[in-house]
N, C-alpha and C positions, 0 to 999 in steps of 0.2 A: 260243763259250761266253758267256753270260750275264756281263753287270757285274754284280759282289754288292755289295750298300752290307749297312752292321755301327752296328748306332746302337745308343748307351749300351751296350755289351759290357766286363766289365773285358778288364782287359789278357791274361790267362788265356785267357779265352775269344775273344777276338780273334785269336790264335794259332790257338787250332783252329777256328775258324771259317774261316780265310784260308787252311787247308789242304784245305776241302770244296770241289767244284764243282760247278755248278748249269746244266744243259743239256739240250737235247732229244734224245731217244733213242726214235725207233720213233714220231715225232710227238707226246712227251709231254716233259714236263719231270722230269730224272732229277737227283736228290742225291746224290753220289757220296763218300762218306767214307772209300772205297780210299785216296787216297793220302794219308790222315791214318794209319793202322794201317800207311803204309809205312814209317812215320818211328817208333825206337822210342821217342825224346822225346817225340812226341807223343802216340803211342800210351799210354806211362807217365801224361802229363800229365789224356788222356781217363778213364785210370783212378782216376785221385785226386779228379776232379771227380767221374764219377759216382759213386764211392764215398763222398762230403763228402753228394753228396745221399742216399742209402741214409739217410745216419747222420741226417739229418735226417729224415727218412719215419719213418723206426724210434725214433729217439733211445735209438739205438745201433746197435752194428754186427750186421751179418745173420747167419746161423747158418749159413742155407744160401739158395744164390741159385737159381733157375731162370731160363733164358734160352732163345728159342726160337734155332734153325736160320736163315741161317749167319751174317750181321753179328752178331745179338744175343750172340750163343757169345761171339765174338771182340772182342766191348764189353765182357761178362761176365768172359771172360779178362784184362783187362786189369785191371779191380775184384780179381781173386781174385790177380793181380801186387801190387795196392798194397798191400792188407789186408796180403798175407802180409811185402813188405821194410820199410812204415812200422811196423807194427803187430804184425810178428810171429803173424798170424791167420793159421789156414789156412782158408778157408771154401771146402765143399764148391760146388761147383759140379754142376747136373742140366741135362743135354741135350735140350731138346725139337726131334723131328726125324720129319718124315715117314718114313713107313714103308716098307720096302726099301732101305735105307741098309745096307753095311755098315763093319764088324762089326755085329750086329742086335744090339738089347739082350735080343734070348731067349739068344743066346749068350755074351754077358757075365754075365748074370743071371736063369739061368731060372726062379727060383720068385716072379721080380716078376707085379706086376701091372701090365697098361698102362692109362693112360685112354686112351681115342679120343675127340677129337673131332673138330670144325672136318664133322662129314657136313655137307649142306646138307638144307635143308627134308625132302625128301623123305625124305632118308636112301638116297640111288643113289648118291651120286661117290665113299663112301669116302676121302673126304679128310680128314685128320685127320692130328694129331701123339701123339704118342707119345714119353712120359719116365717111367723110372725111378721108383718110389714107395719105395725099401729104403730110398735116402738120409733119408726125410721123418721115416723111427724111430729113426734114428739120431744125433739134433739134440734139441736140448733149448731152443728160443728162438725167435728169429722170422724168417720164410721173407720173401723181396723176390722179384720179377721185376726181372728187366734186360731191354732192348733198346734196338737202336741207335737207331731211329725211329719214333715215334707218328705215326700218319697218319689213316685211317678207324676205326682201332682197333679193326674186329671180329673179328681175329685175337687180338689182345692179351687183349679183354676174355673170349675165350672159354678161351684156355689160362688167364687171371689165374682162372677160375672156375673150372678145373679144379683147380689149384695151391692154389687156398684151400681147396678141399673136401679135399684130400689131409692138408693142413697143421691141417687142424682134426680130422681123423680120426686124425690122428698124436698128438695132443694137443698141438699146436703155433699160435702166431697167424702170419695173413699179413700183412705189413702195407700189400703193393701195389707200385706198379710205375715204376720209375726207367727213363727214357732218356735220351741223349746231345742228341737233339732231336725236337724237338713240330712240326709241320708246324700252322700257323695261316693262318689269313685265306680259308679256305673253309668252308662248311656242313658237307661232306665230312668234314673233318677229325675227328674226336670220340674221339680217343683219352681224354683225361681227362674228359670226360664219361660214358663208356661205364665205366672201368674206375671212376669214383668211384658209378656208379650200381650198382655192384657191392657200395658200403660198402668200401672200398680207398682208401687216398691215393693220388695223381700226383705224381711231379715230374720236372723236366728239366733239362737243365744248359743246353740255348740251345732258341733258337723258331727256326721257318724259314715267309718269308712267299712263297711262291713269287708271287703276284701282285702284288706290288714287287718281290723278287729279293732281302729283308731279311734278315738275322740281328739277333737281339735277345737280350736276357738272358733266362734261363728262370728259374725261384722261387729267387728271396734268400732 
């Protein structure tokens, strides 16, 4: 496994950062944040940070979160933990998740409408996620994205484009997309570029440089 160096992190985030590990997998370099959601201390702790940045994106707290399939859920989940024991909030939480999963959300909800996106160019793979739209009329305030990690970001920025058009059809603002961490120091990388090119804010609770093997502080 990978030595991780951790410069300028508060003490907070040094914690969770000392609980990620950084390695190759299948000849590529993998960030593995499993065995930080194993620990519920830490898991709680991930959830008050992301949730500190929410409030700052929004300046205030979310009304309703959307998070894609499977980390982001379980970063998500961990936000809709804090809200609700600090703060007494329940904030609805929307599952975005490739399709044929079940229980399906036609059977949970069948007079929803789905977005599909994520086809490719063509419009032949049929790849695409699929979330809930009932929760978007149901809220009266403003919609966030969560996930665990920002990386090339064309995943993020295309569900964040679905999510804002739902959230404005609902009569609701988006106000964009919080992660646990930003993957930097490649071209590659353009999570917050892509999703600010949207008109959306960004932010992060740490940065990860895989080309030193760094963690860093993500937006004060």
């Amino acid at each position: 496994m990978t030595t991780l160096n951790y410069k300028d992190l508060t003490s907070e985030e040094e914690i969770l950062a000392r609980a990620i590990t950084f390695g190759p997998h299948k000849g590529i370099g993998f960030l593995n944040i499993a065995p930080l959601f194993q620990s519920a201390a830490l898991s709680a702790l991930a959830g008050q940070l992301v949730a500190e940045q929410v409030h700052e994106l929004l300046e205030e707290d979310a009304s309703l979160i959307v998070a894609p399939e499977t980390r982001g859920i379980v970063t998500a989940q961990a936000v809709q933990a804090h809200l609700f024991h600090a703060k007494q909030i329940d904030t609805p939480l929307v599952w975005a998740r490739k399709p044929g999963k079940l229980p399906s959300f036609a059977e949970l909800a069948r007079t929803d409408v789905f977005h599909k996106e994520y086809a490719d160019a063509e419009g032949a793979s049929g790849d695409y996620l699929e979330f809930m739209t009932k929760p978007f009329g149901e809220v009266n305030g403003v919609v966030a994205g969560v996930d665990d990690v920002g990386a090339t970001g064309e995943t993020a920025a295309k569900l964040m484009a679905a999510v804002q058009r739902e959230a404005e059809r609902a009569g609701n603002d988006c106000a964009g997309l919080v992660t646990l961490i930003e993957l930097v120091g490649l071209p590659s990388f353009r999570t917050r570029e892509l999703i600010k090119g949207l008109g959306l804010g960004y932010r992060t609770v740490l940065t990860f440089d895989p080309t030193t093997a760094t963690f860093g502080p993500g937006d004060q």
